[in-house]
C-alpha positions in Angstrom: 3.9 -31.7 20.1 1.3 -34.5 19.4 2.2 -38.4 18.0 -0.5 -38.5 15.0 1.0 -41.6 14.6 -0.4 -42.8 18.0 -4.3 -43.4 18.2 -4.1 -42.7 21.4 -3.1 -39.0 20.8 -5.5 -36.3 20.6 -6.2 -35.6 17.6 -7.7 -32.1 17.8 -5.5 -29.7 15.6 -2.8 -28.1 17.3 -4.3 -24.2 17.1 -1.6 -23.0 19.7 1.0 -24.2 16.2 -1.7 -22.3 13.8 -1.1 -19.3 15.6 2.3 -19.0 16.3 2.4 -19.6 11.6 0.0 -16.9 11.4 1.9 -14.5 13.7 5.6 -15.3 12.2 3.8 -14.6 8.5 2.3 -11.6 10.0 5.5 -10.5 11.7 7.2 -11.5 8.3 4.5 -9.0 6.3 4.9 -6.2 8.4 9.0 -6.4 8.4 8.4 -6.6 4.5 6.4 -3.5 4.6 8.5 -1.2 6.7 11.6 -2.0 4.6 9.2 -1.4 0.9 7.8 2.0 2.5 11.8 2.8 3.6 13.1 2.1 0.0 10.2 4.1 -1.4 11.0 7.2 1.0 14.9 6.8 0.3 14.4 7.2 -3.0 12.0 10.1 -2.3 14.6 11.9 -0.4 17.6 11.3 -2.4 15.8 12.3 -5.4 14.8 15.8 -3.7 18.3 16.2 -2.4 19.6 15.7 -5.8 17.2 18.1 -7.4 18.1 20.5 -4.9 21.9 20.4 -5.0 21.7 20.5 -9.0 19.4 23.4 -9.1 21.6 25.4 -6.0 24.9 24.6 -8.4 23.2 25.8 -11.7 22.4 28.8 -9.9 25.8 29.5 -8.3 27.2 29.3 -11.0 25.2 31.8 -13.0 23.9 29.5 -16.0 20.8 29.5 -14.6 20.9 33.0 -15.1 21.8 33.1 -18.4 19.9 29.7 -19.8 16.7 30.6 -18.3 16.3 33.7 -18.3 17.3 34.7 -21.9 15.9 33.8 -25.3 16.8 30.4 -27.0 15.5 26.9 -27.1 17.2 25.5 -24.0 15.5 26.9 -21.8 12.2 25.5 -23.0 13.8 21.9 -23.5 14.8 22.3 -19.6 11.5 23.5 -18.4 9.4 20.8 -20.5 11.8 18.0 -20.3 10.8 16.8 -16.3 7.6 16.1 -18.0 8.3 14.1 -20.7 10.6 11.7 -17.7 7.1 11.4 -15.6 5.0 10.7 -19.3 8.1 8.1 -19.7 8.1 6.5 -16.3 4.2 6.7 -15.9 3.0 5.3 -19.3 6.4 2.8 -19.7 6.7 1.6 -16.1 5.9 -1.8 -17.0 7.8 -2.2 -20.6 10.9 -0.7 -18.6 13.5 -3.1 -16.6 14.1 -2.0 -12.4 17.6 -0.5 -13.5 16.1 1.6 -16.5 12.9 2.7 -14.0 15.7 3.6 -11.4 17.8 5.5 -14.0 15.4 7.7 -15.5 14.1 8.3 -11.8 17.6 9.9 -11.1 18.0 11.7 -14.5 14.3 13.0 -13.8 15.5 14.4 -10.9 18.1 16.0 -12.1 16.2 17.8 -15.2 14.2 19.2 -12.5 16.8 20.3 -10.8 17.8 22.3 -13.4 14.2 23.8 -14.1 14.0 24.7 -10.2 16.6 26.8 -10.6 14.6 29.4 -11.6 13.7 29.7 -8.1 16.8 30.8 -7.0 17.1 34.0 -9.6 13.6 34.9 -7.7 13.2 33.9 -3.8 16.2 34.7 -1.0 18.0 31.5 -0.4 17.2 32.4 3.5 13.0 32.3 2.4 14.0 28.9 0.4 15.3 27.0 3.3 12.5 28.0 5.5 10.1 26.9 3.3 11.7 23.5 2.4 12.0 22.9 6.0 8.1 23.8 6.6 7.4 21.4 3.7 9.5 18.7 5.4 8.2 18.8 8.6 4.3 19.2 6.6 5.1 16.1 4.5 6.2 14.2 7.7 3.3 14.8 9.4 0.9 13.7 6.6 2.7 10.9 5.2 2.3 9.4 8.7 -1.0 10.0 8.9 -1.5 8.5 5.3 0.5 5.3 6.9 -1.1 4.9 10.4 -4.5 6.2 9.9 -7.0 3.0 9.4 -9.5 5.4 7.4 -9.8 4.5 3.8 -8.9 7.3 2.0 -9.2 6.2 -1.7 -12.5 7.8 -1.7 -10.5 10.9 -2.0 -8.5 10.3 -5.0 -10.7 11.2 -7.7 -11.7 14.7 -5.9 -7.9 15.7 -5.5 -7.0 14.6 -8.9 -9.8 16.6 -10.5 -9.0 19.3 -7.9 -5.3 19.3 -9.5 -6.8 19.3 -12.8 -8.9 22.5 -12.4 -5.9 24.0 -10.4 -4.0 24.0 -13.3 -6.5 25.1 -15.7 -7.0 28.1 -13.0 -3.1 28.7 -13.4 -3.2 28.9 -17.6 -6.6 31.4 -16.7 -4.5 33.4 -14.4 -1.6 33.6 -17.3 -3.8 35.7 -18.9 -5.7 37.7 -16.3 -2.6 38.1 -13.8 -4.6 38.4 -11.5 -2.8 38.6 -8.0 -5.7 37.6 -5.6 -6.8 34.3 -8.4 -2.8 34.1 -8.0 -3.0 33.5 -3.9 -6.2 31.5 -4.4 -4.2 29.5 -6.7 -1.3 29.2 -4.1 -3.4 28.0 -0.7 -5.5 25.2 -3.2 -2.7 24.3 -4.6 -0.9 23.4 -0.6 -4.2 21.9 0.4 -4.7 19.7 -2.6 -0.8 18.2 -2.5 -1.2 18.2 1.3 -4.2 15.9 0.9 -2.4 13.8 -2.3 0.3 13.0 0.2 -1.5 11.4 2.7 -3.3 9.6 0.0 -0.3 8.5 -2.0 1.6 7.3 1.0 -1.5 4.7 2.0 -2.1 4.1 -1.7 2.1 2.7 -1.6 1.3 0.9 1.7 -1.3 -1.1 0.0 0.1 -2.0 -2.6 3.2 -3.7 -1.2 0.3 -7.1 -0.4 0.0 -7.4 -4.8 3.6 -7.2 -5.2 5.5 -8.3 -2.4 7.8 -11.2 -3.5 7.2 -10.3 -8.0 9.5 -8.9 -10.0 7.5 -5.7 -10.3 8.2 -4.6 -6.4 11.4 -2.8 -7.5 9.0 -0.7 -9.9 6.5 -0.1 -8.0 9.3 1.4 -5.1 10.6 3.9 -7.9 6.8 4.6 -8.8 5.8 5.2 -5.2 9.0 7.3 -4.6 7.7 9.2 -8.1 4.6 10.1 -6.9 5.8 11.4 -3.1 8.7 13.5 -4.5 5.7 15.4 -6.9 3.6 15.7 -4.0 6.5 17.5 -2.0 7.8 19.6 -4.5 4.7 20.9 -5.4 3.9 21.4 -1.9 7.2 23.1 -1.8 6.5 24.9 -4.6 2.8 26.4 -3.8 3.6 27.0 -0.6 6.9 29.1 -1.6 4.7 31.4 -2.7 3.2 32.4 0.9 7.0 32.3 2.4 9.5 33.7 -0.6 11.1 36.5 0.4 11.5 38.4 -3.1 14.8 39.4 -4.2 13.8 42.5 -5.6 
């Protein structure tokens, strides 16, 4: 290392130092970055899990059965109340504390636990595994592309959000009509657009970690991220269980 107390030294700046800081920051970033994204998919996955123990032990034990598929006001207060938890976190996120955000996150998935139920009175539990393992193995894949590819993809955001828009405008049409071709229309969008959604949400998490890496709002923004994910894999899920049920009837 050089004297810069000595006149003698040379005084060109030490760029072999500069480069070892800007490699242990780097280093530091990306170790930062793989532990956010890891929080963000533990949550993910523990809040699937949850929602799909609760909804396989509502099931079982018949009150699934009985809430949801007779009259009464329950039922509706379970099927509506998963979206007044994502109206809650999404509009609230930033009046709510980390331990509130992270609370309503599990009680969220819970609820929907309970509304995904419904699947169970309708689909063989055999056609329910395979399609939650074809979603898993789906989601993999795209998340990782949505992480490793170096293409922006925010360009993309507005057509799949519109795309979701009009695909559940086509749904409330289809109410009507019952129409079973608009129905498997419906279906193969509806993989496609949350297929796309999860590549995009996964790099839209990764880039986010540079604004709140080291704030107070990083904990929110992990329970936000892991939000966002866990919709685009249960609707996957969901759209695509309607290619691969196996009917009960």
């Amino acid at each position: 290392m050089a004297n810069w107390s000595d006149p003698r030294s040379d005084t060109r700046p030490n760029m072999a130092g500069f480069g070892g800081a800007t490699a242990d920051r780097s280093a530091a970033f990306d170790a930062g970055l793989r532990s956010y994204m890891l929080s963000v998919y533990n949550y993910m996955a523990s809040g699937v899990l949850l929602t799909g123990v609760v909804a396989m032990l509502f099931a079982s034990s018949g009150m699934a059965a009985q809430v949801l598929g007779g009259p009464g006001i329950l039922k509706y207060v379970i099927m509506f109340a998963p979206l007044v938890f994502v109206m809650v976190l999404s509009f609230g996120i930033n009046k709510l504390s980390t331990a509130a955000a992270q609370g309503l996150f599990w009680a969220y998935a819970a609820v929907m636990g309970l509304s995904l139920s419904s699947i169970f009175l309708v689909y063989t539990g055999t056609s329910i595994a395979q399609t939650f393992f074809a979603t898993a193995a789906a989601f993999a894949g795209l998340s990782l592309f949505g992480y490793t590819t170096k293409k922006d993809l925010s360009g993309f955001g507005t057509f799949l959000i519109m795309g979701v828009v009009g695909l559940f405008v086509a749904m409330l049409i289809n109410l009507f009509l019952q129409s079973s071709v608009m129905d498997l229309v419906i279906s193969g969008v509806g993989v496609l657009l949350f297929a796309g959604l999860t590549a995009y949400d996964t790099q839209k998490i990764k880039s986010i970690y540079a604004h709140v890496a080291g704030t107070d709002m990083m904990g929110k923004t992990v329970i936000m991220g892991a939000l966002n994910l866990y919709l685009d894999f249960i609707n996957m899920f969901l759209f695509l269980l309607r290619f691969m049920g196996g009917s009960r009837d």
